[in-house]
N, C-alpha and C positions, 0 to 999 in steps of 0.2 A: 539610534536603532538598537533593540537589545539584542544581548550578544548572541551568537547561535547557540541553538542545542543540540548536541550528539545524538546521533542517529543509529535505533538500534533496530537488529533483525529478529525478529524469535527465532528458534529453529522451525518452529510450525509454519512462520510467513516466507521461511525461507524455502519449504519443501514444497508452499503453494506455490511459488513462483518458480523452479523446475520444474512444476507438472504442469504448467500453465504453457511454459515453452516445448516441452516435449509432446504435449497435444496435438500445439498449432505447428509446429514442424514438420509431423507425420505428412502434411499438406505442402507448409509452405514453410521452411525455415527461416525464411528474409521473413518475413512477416512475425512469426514467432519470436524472430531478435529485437523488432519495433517493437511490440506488444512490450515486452521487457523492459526495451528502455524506454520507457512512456513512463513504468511500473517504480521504475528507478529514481529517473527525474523528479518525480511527483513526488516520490516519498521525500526526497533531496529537500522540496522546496518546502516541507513541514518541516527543516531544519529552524526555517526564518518566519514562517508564519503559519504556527505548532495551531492554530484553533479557526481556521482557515476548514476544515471539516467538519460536520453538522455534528453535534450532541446523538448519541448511539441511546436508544432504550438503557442498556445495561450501563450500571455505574460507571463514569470515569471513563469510558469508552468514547471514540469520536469516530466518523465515518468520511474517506474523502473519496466522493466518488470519479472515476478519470472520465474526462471528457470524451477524449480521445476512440476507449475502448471498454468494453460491458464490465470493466471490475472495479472494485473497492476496495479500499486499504483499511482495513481495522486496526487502530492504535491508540495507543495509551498515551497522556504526556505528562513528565513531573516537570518539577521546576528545575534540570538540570539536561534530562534528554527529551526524545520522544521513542516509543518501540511500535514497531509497527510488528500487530500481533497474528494480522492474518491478510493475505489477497486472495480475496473473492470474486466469483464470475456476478455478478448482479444477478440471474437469478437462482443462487445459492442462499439458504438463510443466511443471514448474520449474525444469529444469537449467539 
């Protein structure tokens, strides 16, 4: 199995996902902490299978969408990490 890749955050994918939690909170905090770690995991698991997410329109971009709950993970992967660039609600562009 090849070896992991390091796993990075933007600050952009990072501010999506406080606001993603601070939304669903306003409702339901338990739920808002799921939603997260759904957000988490996922991204965890494109440590070990980085192309596991569809080819994005724009260059070099991949898209993993969560099963679980309406968002997508925008990320980049080189041959050493992956960054995940943005978490989006599904129906938010992805350009």
């Amino acid at each position: 199995m090849p070896e992991k890749k390091l796993l990075e955050w933007s600050p952009r994918s990072e501010r999506n996902v406080r606001r993603i939690r601070a939304y669903i909170a306003t409702d339901n905090p338990k739920a808002a902490q799921d939603v997260v770690d759904e957000i988490v995991i996922s991204a965890a698991g494109l440590r070990n299978f980085p192309l596991i997410g569809k080819l994005s329109d724009a260059a070099g971009v991949r898209e993993l969408v969560l099963a679980k709950y309406p968002y997508t993970l925008i990320y980049r992967v080189s041959p050493d990490k992956v960054r995940v660039v943005a978490v989006l609600h599904q129906s938010q562009d992805h350009a």
